[in-house]
Every structure is written in C-alpha cells, then in structure tokens.
PyMOL Python script that loads the backbone (N, CA, C, O; Angstrom):
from pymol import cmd

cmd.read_pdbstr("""\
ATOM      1  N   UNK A   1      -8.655  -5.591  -6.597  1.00  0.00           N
ATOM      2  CA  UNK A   1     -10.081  -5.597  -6.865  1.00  0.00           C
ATOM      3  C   UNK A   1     -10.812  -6.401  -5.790  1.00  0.00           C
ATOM      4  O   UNK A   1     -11.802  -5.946  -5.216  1.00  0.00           O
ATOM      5  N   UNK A   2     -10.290  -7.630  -5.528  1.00  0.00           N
ATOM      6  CA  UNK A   2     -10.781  -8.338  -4.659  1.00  0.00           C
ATOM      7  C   UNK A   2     -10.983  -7.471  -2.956  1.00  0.00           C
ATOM      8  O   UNK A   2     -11.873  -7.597  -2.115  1.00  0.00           O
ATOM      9  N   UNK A   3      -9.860  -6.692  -2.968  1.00  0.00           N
ATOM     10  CA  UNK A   3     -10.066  -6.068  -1.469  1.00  0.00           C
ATOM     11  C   UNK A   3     -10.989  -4.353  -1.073  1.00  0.00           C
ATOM     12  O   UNK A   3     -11.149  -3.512  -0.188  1.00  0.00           O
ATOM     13  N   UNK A   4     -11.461  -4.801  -2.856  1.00  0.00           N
ATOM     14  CA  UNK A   4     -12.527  -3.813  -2.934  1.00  0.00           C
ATOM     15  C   UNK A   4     -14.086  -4.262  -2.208  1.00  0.00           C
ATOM     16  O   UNK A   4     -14.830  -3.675  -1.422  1.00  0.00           O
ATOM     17  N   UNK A   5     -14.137  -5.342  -2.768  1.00  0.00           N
ATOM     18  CA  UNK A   5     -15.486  -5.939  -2.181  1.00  0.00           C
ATOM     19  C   UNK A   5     -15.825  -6.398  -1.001  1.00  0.00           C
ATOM     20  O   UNK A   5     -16.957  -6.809  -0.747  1.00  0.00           O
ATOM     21  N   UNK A   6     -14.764  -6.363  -0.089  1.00  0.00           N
ATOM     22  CA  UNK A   6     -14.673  -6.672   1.278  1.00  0.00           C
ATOM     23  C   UNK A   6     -15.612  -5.024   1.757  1.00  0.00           C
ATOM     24  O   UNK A   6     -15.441  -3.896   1.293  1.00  0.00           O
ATOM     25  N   UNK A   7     -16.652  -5.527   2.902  1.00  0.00           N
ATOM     26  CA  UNK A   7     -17.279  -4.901   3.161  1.00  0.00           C
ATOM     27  C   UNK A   7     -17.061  -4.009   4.409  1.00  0.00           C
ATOM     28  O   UNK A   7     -17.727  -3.081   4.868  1.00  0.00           O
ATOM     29  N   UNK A   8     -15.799  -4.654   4.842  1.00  0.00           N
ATOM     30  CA  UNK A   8     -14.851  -3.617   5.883  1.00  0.00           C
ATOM     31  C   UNK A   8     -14.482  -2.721   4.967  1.00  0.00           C
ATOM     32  O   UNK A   8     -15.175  -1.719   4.796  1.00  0.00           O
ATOM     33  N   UNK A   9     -13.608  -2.887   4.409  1.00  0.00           N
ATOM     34  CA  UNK A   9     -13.095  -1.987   3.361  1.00  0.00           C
ATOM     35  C   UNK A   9     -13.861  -1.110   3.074  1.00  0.00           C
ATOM     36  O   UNK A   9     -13.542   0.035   3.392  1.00  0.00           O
ATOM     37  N   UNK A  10     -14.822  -1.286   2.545  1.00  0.00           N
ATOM     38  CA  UNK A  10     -16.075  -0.697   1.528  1.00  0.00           C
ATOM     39  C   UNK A  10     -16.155   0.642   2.949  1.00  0.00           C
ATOM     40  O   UNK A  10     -15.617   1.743   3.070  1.00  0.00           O
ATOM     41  N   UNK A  11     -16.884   0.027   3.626  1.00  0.00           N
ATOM     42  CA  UNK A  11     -17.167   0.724   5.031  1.00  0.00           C
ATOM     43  C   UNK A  11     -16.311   1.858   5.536  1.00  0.00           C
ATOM     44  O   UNK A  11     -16.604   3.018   5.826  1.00  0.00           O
ATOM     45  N   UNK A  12     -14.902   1.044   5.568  1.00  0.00           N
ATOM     46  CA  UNK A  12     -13.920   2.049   5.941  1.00  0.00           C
ATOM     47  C   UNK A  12     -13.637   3.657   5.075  1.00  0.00           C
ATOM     48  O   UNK A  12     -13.510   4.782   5.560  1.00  0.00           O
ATOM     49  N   UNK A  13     -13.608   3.213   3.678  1.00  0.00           N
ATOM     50  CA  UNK A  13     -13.416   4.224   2.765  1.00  0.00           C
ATOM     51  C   UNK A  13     -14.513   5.151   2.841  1.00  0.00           C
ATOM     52  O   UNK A  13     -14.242   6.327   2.598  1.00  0.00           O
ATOM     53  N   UNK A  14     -15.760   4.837   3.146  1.00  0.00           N
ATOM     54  CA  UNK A  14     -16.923   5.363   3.187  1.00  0.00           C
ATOM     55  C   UNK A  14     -16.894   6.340   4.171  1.00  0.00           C
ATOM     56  O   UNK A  14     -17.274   7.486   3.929  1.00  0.00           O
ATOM     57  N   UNK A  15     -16.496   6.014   5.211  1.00  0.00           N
ATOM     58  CA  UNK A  15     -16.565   6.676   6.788  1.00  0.00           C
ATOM     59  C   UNK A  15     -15.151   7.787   6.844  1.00  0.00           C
ATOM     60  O   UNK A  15     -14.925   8.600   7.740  1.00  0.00           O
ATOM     61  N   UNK A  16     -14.053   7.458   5.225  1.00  0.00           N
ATOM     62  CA  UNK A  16     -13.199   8.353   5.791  1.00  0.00           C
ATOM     63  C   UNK A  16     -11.766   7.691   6.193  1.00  0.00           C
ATOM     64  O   UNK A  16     -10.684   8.159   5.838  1.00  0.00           O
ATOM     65  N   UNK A  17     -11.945   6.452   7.042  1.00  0.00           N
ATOM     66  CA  UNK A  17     -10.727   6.503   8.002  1.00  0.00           C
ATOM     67  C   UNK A  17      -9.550   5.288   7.024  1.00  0.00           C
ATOM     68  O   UNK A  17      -8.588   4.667   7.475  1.00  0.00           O
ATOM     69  N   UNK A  18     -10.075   5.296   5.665  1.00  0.00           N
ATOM     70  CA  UNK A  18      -8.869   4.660   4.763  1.00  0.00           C
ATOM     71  C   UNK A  18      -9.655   5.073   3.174  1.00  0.00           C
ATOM     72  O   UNK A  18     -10.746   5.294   2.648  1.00  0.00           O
ATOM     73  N   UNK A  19      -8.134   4.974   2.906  1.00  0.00           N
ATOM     74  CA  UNK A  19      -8.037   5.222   1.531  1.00  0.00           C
ATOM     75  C   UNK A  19      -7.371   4.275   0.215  1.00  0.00           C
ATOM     76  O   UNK A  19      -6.406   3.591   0.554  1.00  0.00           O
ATOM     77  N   UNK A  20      -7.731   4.185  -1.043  1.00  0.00           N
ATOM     78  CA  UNK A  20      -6.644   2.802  -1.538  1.00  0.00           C
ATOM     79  C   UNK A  20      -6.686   4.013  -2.949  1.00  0.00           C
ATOM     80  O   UNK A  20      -7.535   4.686  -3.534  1.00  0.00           O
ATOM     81  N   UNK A  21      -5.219   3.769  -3.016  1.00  0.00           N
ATOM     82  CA  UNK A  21      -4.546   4.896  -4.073  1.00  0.00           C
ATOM     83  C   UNK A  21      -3.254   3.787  -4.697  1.00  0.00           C
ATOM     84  O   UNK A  21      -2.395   3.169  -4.070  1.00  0.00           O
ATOM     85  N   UNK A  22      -3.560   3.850  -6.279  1.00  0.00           N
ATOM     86  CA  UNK A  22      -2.127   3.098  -6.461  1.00  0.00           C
ATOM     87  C   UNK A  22      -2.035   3.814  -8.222  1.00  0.00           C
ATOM     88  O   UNK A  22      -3.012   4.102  -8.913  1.00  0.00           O
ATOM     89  N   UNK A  23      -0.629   3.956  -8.591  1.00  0.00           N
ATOM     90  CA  UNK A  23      -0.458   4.342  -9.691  1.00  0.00           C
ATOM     91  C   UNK A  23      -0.233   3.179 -10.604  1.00  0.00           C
ATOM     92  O   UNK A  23       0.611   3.314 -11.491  1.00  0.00           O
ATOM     93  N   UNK A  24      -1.121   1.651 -10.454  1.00  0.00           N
ATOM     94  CA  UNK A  24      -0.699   0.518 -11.232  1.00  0.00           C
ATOM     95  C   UNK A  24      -2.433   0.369 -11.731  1.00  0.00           C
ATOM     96  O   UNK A  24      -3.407   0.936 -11.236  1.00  0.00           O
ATOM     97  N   UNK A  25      -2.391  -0.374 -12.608  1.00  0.00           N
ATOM     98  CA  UNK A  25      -3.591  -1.155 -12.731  1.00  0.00           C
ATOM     99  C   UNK A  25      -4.065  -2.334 -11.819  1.00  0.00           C
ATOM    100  O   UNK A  25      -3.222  -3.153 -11.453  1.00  0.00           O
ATOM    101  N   UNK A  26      -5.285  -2.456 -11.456  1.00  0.00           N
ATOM    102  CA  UNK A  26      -5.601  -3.212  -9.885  1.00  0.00           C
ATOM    103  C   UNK A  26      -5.111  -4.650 -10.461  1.00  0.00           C
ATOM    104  O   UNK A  26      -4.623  -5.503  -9.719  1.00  0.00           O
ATOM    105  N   UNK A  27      -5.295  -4.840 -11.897  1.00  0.00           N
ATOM    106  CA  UNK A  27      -4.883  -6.234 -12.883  1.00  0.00           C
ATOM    107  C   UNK A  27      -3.433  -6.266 -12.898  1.00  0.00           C
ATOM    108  O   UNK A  27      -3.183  -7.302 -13.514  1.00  0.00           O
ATOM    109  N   UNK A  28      -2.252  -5.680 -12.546  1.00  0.00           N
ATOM    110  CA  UNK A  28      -1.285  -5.871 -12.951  1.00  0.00           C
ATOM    111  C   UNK A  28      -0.681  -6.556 -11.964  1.00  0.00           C
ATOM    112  O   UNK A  28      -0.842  -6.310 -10.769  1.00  0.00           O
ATOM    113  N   UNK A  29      -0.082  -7.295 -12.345  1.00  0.00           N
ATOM    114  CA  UNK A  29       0.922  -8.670 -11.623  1.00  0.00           C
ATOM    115  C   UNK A  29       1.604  -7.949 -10.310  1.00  0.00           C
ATOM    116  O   UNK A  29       1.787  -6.735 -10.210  1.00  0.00           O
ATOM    117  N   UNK A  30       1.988  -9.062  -9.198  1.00  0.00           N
ATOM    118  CA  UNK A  30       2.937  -8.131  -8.506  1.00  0.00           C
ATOM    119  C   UNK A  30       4.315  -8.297  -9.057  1.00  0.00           C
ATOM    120  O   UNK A  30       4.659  -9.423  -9.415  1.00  0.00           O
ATOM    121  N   UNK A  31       5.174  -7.249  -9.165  1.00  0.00           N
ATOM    122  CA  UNK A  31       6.534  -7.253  -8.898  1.00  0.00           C
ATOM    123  C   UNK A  31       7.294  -6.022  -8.247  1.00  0.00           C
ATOM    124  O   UNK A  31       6.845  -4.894  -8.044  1.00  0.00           O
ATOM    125  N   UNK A  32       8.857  -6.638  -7.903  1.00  0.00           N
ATOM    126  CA  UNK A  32       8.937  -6.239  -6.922  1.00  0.00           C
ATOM    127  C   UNK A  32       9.515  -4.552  -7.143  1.00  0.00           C
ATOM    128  O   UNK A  32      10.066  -3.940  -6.228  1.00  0.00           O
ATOM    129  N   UNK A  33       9.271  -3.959  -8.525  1.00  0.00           N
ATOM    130  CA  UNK A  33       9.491  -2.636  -9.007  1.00  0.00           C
ATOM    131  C   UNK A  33       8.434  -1.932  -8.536  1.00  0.00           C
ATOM    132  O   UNK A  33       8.677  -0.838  -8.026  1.00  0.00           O
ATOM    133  N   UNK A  34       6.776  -2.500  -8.620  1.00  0.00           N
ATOM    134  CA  UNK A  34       5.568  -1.791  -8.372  1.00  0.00           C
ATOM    135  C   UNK A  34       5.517  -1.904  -6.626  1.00  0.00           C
ATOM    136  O   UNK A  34       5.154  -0.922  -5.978  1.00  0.00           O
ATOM    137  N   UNK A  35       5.843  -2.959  -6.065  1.00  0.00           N
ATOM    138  CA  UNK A  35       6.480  -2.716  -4.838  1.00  0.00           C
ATOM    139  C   UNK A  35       6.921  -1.380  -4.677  1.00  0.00           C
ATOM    140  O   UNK A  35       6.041  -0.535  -4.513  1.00  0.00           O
ATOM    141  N   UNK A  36       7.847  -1.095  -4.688  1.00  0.00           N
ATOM    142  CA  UNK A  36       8.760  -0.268  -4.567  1.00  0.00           C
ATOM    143  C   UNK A  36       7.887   1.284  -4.561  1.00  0.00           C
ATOM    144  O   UNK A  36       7.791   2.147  -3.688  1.00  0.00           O
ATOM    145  N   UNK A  37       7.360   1.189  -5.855  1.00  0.00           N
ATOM    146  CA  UNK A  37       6.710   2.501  -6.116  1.00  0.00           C
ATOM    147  C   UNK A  37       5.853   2.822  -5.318  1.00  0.00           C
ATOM    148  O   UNK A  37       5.712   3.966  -4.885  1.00  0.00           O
ATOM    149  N   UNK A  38       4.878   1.440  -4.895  1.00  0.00           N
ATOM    150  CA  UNK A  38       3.355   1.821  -3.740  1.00  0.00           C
ATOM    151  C   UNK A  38       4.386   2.082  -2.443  1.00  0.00           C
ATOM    152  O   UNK A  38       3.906   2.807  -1.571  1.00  0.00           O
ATOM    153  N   UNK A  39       5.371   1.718  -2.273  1.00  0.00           N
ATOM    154  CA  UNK A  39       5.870   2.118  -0.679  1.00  0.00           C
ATOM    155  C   UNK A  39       6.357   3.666  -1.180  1.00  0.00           C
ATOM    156  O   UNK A  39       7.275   3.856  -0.383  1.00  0.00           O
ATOM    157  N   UNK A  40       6.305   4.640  -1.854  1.00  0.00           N
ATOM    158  CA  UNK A  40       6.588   5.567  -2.079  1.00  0.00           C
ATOM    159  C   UNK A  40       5.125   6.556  -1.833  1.00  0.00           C
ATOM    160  O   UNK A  40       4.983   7.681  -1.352  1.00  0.00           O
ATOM    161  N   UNK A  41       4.332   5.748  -2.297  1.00  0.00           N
ATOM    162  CA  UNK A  41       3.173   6.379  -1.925  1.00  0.00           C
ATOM    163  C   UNK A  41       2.654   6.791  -0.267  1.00  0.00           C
ATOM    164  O   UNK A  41       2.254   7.802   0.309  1.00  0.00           O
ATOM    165  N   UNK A  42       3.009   4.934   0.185  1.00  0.00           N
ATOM    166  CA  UNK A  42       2.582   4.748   1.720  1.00  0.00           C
ATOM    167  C   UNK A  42       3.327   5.684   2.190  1.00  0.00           C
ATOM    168  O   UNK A  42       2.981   6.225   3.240  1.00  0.00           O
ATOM    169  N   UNK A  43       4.206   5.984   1.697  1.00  0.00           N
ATOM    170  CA  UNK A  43       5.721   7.210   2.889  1.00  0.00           C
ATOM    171  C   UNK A  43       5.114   8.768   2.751  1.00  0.00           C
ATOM    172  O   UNK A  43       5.001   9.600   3.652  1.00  0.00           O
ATOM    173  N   UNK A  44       4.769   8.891   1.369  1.00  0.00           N
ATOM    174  CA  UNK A  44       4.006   9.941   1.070  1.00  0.00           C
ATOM    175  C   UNK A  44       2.616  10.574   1.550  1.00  0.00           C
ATOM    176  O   UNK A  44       2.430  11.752   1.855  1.00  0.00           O
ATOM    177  N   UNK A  45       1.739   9.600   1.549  1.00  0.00           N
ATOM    178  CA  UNK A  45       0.506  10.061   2.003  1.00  0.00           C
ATOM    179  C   UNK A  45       0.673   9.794   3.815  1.00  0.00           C
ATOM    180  O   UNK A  45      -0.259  10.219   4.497  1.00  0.00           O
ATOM    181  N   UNK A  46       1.423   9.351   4.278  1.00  0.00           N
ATOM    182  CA  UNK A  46       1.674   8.986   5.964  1.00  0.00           C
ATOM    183  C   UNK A  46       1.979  10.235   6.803  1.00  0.00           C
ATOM    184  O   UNK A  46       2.498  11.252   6.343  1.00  0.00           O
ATOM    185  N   UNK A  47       1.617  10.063   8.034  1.00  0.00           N
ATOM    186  CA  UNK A  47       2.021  11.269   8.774  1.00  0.00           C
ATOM    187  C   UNK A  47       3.473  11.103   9.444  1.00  0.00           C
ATOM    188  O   UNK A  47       4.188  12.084   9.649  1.00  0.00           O
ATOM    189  N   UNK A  48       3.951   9.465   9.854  1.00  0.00           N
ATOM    190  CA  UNK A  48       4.829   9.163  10.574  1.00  0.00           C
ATOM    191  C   UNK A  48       5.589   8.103   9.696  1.00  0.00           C
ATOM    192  O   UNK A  48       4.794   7.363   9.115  1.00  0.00           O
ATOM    193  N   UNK A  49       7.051   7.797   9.414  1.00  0.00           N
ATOM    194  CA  UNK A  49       7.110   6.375   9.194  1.00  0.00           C
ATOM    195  C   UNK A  49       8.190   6.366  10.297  1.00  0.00           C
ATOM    196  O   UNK A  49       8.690   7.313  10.905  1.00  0.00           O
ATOM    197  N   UNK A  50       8.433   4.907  10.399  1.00  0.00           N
ATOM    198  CA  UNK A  50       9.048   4.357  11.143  1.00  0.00           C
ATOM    199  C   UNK A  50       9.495   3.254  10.972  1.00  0.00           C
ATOM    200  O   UNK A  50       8.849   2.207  10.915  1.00  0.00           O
ATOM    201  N   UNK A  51      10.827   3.418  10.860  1.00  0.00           N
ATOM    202  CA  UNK A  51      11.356   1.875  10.609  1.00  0.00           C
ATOM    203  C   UNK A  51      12.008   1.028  11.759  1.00  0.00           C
ATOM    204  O   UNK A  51      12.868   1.424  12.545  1.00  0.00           O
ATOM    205  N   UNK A  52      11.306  -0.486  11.690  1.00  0.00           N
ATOM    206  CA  UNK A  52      11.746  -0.786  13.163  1.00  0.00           C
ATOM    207  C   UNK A  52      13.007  -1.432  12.759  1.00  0.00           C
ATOM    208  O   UNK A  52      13.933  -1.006  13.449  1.00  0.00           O
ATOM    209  N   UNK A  53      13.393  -2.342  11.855  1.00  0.00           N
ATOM    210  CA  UNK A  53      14.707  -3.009  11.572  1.00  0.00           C
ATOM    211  C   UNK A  53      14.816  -3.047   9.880  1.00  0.00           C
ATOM    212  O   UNK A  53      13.880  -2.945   9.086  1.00  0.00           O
ATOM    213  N   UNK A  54      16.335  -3.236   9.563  1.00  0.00           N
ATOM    214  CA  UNK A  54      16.643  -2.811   8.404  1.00  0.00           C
ATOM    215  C   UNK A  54      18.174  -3.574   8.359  1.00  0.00           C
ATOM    216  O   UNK A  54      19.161  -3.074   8.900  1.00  0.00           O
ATOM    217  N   UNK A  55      18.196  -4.698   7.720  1.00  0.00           N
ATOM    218  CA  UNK A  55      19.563  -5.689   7.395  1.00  0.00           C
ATOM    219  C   UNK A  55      20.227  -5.327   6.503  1.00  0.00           C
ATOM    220  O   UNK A  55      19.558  -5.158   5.483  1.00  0.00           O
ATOM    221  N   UNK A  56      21.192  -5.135   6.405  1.00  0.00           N
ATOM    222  CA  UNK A  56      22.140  -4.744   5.156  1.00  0.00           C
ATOM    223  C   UNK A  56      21.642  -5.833   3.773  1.00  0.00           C
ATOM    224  O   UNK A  56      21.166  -6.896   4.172  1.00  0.00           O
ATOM    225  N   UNK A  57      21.677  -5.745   2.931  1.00  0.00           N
ATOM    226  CA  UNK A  57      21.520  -6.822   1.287  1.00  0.00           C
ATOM    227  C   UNK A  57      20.652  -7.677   2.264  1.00  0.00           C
ATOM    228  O   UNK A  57      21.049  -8.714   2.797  1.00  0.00           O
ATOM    229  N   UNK A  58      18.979  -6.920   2.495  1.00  0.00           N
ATOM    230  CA  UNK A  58      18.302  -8.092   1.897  1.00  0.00           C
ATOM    231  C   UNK A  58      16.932  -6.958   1.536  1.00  0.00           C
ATOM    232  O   UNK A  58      16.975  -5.729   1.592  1.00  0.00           O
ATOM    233  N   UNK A  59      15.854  -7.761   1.194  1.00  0.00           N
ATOM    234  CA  UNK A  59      14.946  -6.991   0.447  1.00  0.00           C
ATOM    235  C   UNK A  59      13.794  -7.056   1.664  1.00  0.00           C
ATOM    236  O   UNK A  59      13.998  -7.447   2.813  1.00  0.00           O
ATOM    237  N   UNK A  60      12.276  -6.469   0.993  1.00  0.00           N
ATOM    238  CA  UNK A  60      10.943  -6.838   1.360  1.00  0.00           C
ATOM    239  C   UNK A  60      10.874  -5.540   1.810  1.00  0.00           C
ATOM    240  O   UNK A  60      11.751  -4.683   1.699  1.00  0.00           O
ATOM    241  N   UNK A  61       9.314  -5.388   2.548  1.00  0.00           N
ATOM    242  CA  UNK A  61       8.881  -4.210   3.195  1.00  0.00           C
ATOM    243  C   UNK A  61       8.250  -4.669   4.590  1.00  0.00           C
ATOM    244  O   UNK A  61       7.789  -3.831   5.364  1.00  0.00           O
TER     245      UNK A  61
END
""", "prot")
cmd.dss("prot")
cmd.show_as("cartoon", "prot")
cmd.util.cbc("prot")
cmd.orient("prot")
C-alpha cells in the first residue's frame, strides 16, 4: 500500500511502463511461501529471466 502512494509509482503505472499485480492481500505479512508465489508471477508476466548465480541449499531471490 505504501508503494502505492509514491508518486513515481503512481506516474509510472499511469504512463504504462509498470504494473503491480499480486495474488495476496497488500495487508498480508511477508512470508517466505507468498515469496515464492509473487516470483511466479515476476517469471510469468516477464519477457526474459535470467539468473545470474544460484548456490546449492540456500534460499532468497
């Protein structure tokens, strides 16, 4: 919610060149399951991904 009112933001969405899509409530806590799910989205709505490094057993994005 908070990175709603940012007036870049605001701007950006307006003009087109971003979008904010999430299947959570903007109130719901982070963890690291809803993690998981919004990087499913980012891979989804993307034209390219690219992964630059990737460690065996450890986590994050």
């Amino acid at each position: 919610m908070r990175t709603l009112r940012s007036p870049d933001i605001r701007r950006a969405i307006h003009e087109g060149r971003a979008v904010i899509c999430t299947p959570y409530s903007p109130e719901a806590p982070f963890s690291v399951g809803n993690a998981m799910g919004r990087n499913k989205l980012i891979y989804a709505l993307s034209d390219l991904t690219l992964v630059v490094a990737a460690n065996v057993d450890t986590g994050g994005t």
